[in-house]
C-alpha positions as CSV (number, residue, x, y, z in Angstrom):
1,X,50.7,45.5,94.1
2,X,47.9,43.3,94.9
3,X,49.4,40.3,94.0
4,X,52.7,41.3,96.1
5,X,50.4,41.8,99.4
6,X,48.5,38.8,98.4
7,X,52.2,37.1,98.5
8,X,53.4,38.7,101.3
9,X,50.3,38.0,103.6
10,X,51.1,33.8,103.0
11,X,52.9,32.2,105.6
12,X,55.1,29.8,104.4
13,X,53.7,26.2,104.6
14,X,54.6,24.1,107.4
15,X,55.9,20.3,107.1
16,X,53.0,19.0,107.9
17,X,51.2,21.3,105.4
18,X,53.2,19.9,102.6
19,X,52.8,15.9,103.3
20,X,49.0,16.4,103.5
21,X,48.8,16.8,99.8
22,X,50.2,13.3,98.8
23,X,48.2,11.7,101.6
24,X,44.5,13.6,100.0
25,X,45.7,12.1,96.8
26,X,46.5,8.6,98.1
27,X,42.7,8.7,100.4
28,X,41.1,9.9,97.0
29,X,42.4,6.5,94.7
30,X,42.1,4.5,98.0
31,X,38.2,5.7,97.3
32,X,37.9,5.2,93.5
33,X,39.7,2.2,93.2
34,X,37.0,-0.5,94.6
35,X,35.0,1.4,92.0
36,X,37.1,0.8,89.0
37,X,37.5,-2.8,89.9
38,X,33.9,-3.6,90.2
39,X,34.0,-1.7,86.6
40,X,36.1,-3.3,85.2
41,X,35.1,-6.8,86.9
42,X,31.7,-6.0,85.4
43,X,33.4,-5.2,82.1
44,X,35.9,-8.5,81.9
45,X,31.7,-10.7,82.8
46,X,30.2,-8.7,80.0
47,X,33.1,-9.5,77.8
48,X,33.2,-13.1,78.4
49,X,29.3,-13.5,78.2
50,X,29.4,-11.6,74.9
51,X,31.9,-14.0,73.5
52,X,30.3,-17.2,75.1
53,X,27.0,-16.0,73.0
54,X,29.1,-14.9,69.5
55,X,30.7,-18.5,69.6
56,X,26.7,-19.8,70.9
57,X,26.0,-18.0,67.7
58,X,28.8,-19.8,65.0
59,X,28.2,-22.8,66.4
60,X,23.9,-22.5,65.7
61,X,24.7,-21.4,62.2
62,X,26.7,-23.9,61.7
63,X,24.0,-26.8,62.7
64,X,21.2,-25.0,60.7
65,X,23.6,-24.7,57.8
66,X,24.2,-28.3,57.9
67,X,20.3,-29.0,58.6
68,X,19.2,-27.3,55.3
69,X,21.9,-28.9,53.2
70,X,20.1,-32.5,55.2
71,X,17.1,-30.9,54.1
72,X,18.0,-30.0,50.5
73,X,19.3,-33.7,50.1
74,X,15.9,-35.5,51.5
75,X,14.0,-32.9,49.1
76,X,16.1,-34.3,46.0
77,X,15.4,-38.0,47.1
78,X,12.0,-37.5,47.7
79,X,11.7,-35.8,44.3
80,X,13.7,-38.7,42.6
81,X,11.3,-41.3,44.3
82,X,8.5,-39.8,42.9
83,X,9.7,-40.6,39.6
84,X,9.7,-44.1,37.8
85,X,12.9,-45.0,38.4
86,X,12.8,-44.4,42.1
87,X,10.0,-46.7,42.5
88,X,11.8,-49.0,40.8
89,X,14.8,-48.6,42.5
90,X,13.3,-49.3,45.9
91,X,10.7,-52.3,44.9
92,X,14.7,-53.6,43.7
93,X,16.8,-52.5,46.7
94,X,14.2,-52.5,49.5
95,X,12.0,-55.6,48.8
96,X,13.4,-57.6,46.3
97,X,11.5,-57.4,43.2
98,X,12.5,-58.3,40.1
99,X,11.1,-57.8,36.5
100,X,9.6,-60.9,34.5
101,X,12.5,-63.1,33.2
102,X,15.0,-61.4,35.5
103,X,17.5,-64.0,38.0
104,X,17.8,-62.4,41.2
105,X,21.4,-64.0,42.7
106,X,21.3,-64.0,46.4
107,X,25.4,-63.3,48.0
108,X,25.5,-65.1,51.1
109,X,28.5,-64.0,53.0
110,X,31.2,-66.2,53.9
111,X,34.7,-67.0,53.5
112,X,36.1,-65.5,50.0
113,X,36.8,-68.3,47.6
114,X,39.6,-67.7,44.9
115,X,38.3,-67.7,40.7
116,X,39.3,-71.6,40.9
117,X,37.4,-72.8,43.0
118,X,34.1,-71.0,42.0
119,X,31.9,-73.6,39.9
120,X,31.3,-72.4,36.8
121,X,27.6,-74.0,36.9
122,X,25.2,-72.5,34.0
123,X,21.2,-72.2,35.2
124,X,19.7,-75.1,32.7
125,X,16.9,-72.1,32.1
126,X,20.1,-69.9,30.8
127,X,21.2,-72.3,28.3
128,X,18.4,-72.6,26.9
129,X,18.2,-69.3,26.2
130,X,21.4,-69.2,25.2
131,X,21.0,-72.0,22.3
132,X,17.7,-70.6,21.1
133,X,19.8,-67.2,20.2
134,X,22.9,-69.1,18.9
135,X,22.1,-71.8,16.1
136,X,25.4,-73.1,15.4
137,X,25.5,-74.2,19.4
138,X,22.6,-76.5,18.7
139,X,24.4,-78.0,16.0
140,X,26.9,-79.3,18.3
């Protein structure tokens, strides 16, 4: 019977009794609200500064990625110069050398000439040469 007296000693609320529990609720998200925007403001920064730094990232091991393979490749010629035949190949490429009894041809760039117009002149040195190996072109 406790409960009944409890039930019976309520008054009935008023109007205004009853529209002030919408209005607490609307005053209580009118308070939280500028907080869970600067949260989630704060999140969204965070979010793109992680990003910005994971692409950062890619992008870094991309470009040391690439460095080690230009690496790799100056280690190879550095090795291959080392050797005989890199010496050789840059006294030939890099400063002309050639070995005894060797014609170096110099290209000179120009206009292109067609096959017919070529001269077809033989080094008198070359023919020489030529006749010494060949007896039967002395003969003639």
């Amino acid at each position: 019977m406790n409960s009944k007296s409890r039930e019976e000693n309520q008054k009935p609320a008023t109007p205004r009794e009853r529209n002030l529990g919408p209005i607490i609720v609307l005053l209580v998200v009118m308070a939280i609200a500028p907080l869970g925007f600067r949260l989630y403001g704060e999140y969204l920064g965070k979010r793109l500064t992680y990003m910005e730094k994971v692409a950062e990232r890619k992008r870094l091991t991309q470009e040391i990625q690439k460095i080690e393979e230009q690496n790799q490749q100056l280690k190879e010629r550095e090795a291959f110069l080392k050797t005989r035949q890199g010496v050789e190949s840059v006294a030939r490429d890099k400063l002309g050398l050639t070995r005894p009894g060797e014609i170096t041809f110099i290209v000179v760039p120009g206009e292109r000439t067609s096959p017919d117009e070529v001269p077809t002149v033989i080094p008198e040195e070359i023919l020489r040469e030529s006749q010494e190996i060949d007896p039967e072109k002395t003969d003639q």
